[in-house]
VOGU-3710 file (C-alpha; in Angstrom, 3 decimals, decimal comma):
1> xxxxxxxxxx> 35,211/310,721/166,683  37,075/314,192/166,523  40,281/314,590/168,427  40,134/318,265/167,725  39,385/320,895/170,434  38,709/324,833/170,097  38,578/327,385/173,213  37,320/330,647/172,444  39,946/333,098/173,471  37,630/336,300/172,984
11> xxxxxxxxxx> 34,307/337,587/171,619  34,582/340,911/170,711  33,325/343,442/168,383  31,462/341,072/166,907  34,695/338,745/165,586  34,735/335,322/167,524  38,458/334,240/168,150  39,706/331,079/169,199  41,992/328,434/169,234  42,284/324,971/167,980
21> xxxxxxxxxx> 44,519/322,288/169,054  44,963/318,615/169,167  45,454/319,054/165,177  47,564/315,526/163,697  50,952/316,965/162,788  51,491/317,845/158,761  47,286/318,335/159,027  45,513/321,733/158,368  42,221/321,522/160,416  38,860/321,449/158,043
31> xxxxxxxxxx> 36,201/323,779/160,117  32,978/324,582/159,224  30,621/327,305/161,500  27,139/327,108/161,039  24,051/329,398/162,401  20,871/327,488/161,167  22,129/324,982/159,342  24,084/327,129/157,047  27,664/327,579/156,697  29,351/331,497/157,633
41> xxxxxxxxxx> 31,241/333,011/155,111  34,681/334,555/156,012  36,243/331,587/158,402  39,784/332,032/158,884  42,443/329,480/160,223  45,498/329,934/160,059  48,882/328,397/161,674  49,852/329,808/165,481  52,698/328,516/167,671  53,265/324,944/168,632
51> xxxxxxxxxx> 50,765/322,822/166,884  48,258/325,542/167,323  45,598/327,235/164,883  43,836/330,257/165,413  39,788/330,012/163,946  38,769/333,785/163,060  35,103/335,042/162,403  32,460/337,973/161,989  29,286/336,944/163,857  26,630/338,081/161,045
61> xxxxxxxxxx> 24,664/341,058/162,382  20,997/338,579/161,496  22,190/336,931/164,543  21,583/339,146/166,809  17,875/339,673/167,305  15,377/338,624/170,243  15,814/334,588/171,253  18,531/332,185/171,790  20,542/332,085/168,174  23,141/329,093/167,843
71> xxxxxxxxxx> 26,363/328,529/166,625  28,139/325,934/165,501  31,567/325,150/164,743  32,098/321,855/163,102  34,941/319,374/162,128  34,439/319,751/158,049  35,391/316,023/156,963  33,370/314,402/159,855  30,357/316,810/160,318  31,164/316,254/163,768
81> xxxxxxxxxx> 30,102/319,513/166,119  33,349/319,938/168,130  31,536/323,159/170,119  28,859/325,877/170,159  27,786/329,175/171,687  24,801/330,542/171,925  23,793/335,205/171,678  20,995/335,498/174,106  19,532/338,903/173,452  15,901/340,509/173,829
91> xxxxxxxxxx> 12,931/340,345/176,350  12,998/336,980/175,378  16,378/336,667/177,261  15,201/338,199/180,326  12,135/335,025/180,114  14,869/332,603/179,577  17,006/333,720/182,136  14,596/333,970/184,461  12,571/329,718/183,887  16,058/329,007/184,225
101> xxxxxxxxxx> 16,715/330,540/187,600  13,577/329,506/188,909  14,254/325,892/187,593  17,986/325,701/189,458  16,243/327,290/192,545  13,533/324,396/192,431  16,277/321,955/191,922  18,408/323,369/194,613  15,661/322,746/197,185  14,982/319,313/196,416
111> xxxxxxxxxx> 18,826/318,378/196,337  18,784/320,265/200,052  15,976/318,576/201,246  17,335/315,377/200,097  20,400/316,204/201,658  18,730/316,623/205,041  16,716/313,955/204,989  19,970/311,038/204,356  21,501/312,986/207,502  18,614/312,397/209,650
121> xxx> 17,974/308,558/208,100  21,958/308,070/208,711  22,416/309,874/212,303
//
Protein backbone atom coordinates (compact mmCIF):
# COMPACT_ATOMS: atom_id res chain seq x y z
CA UNK A 1 0.00 0.00 0.00
CA UNK A 2 1.42 3.54 -0.99
CA UNK A 3 1.88 6.11 1.70
CA UNK A 4 2.51 8.66 -0.96
CA UNK A 5 0.03 11.48 -1.80
CA UNK A 6 0.06 14.14 -4.80
CA UNK A 7 -2.37 17.35 -5.00
CA UNK A 8 -2.38 19.04 -8.16
CA UNK A 9 -1.49 22.60 -7.49
CA UNK A 10 -2.37 23.86 -11.17
CA UNK A 11 -3.25 22.80 -14.72
CA UNK A 12 -2.22 25.19 -16.99
CA UNK A 13 -1.03 25.67 -20.42
CA UNK A 14 -1.10 22.34 -20.85
CA UNK A 15 1.81 21.47 -17.96
CA UNK A 16 0.15 19.56 -14.95
CA UNK A 17 1.87 20.68 -11.60
CA UNK A 18 1.66 19.18 -8.38
CA UNK A 19 2.90 18.16 -5.28
CA UNK A 20 3.92 15.06 -3.55
CA UNK A 21 4.31 14.40 0.02
CA UNK A 22 4.33 11.75 2.60
CA UNK A 23 7.80 10.73 0.81
CA UNK A 24 10.10 8.32 3.64
CA UNK A 25 12.95 10.66 4.53
CA UNK A 26 16.51 9.99 2.48
CA UNK A 27 13.76 8.54 -0.40
CA UNK A 28 13.35 10.14 -3.92
CA UNK A 29 9.72 9.27 -4.97
CA UNK A 30 9.55 6.71 -8.18
CA UNK A 31 6.39 8.15 -10.36
CA UNK A 32 5.17 6.93 -13.34
CA UNK A 33 2.05 8.91 -15.47
CA UNK A 34 0.29 6.95 -17.81
CA UNK A 35 -2.57 7.88 -20.57
CA UNK A 36 -3.61 4.40 -22.02
CA UNK A 37 -1.51 2.27 -20.52
CA UNK A 38 1.59 3.95 -21.63
CA UNK A 39 4.07 5.83 -19.76
CA UNK A 40 4.53 10.08 -20.63
CA UNK A 41 7.75 11.14 -21.50
CA UNK A 42 9.20 14.32 -19.82
CA UNK A 43 8.12 13.65 -15.90
CA UNK A 44 9.92 15.84 -13.67
CA UNK A 45 10.36 15.59 -9.78
CA UNK A 46 12.37 17.30 -8.16
CA UNK A 47 13.09 18.30 -4.30
CA UNK A 48 10.72 21.39 -2.78
CA UNK A 49 10.67 22.56 0.85
CA UNK A 50 10.09 20.38 3.84
CA UNK A 51 9.86 16.85 2.72
CA UNK A 52 8.10 18.01 -0.36
CA UNK A 53 8.49 17.14 -4.23
CA UNK A 54 7.14 18.93 -6.96
CA UNK A 55 5.82 16.27 -10.10
CA UNK A 56 6.07 18.43 -13.47
CA UNK A 57 4.41 17.46 -16.90
CA UNK A 58 3.26 18.39 -20.58
CA UNK A 59 -0.19 16.85 -21.14
CA UNK A 60 0.47 15.39 -24.84
CA UNK A 61 -1.66 17.37 -27.31
CA UNK A 62 -3.30 13.36 -28.56
CA UNK A 63 -5.06 13.83 -25.38
CA UNK A 64 -7.12 16.21 -26.08
CA UNK A 65 -9.75 15.11 -28.56
CA UNK A 66 -13.65 14.30 -28.18
CA UNK A 67 -14.36 11.71 -24.97
CA UNK A 68 -13.24 11.29 -21.50
CA UNK A 69 -9.15 10.69 -21.81
CA UNK A 70 -7.44 9.40 -18.46
CA UNK A 71 -4.54 9.95 -16.60
CA UNK A 72 -2.69 8.28 -14.39
CA UNK A 73 -0.04 8.94 -12.05
CA UNK A 74 1.44 5.92 -10.46
CA UNK A 75 3.83 4.89 -7.56
CA UNK A 76 6.77 3.32 -9.99
CA UNK A 77 8.05 0.38 -7.60
CA UNK A 78 4.45 -0.68 -6.58
CA UNK A 79 2.36 0.01 -9.78
CA UNK A 80 0.09 1.33 -7.33
CA UNK A 81 -2.27 4.36 -8.92
CA UNK A 82 -1.87 7.00 -6.16
CA UNK A 83 -4.40 9.51 -8.38
CA UNK A 84 -5.94 10.43 -11.75
CA UNK A 85 -7.66 13.15 -13.75
CA UNK A 86 -9.60 12.95 -16.40
CA UNK A 87 -9.81 16.07 -20.01
CA UNK A 88 -13.42 15.98 -20.87
CA UNK A 89 -13.64 17.73 -24.19
CA UNK A 90 -16.08 17.47 -27.34
CA UNK A 91 -19.89 16.97 -27.99
CA UNK A 92 -19.23 13.96 -26.34
CA UNK A 93 -18.68 16.03 -23.10
CA UNK A 94 -21.76 17.92 -23.39
CA UNK A 95 -23.60 13.91 -23.52
CA UNK A 96 -21.62 13.05 -20.53
CA UNK A 97 -22.29 15.94 -18.66
CA UNK A 98 -25.59 15.96 -19.29
CA UNK A 99 -26.56 11.43 -18.26
CA UNK A 100 -24.73 12.62 -15.42
CA UNK A 101 -26.94 15.49 -14.38
CA UNK A 102 -29.93 13.74 -15.17
CA UNK A 103 -28.64 10.67 -13.13
CA UNK A 104 -27.85 12.99 -9.75
CA UNK A 105 -31.29 14.68 -10.42
CA UNK A 106 -32.98 11.09 -10.45
CA UNK A 107 -31.01 10.23 -7.43
CA UNK A 108 -31.78 13.41 -5.68
CA UNK A 109 -35.52 12.68 -5.89
CA UNK A 110 -35.48 9.34 -4.58
CA UNK A 111 -33.12 10.35 -1.57
CA UNK A 112 -36.00 13.31 -1.04
CA UNK A 113 -38.73 11.16 -1.27
CA UNK A 114 -37.14 8.80 1.03
CA UNK A 115 -36.47 11.50 3.22
CA UNK A 116 -40.15 12.41 3.45
CA UNK A 117 -41.45 9.35 3.76
CA UNK A 118 -39.10 8.30 7.34
CA UNK A 119 -40.57 11.81 8.59
CA UNK A 120 -44.06 10.86 8.08
CA UNK A 121 -43.39 6.91 9.30
CA UNK A 122 -41.47 8.62 12.44
CA UNK A 123 -43.96 11.69 13.29
Amino acid sequence: MSVLKVNKTRLANGVWDGVISDVPSGVTPGIEVQFRDRPLEDITVTPAADGLWQLKFSIPPQMVSDGIQTISILEQNTGEVIDSFAIIAGEVADETIRAEIDLLREELDLLKRAFRRHCVETA
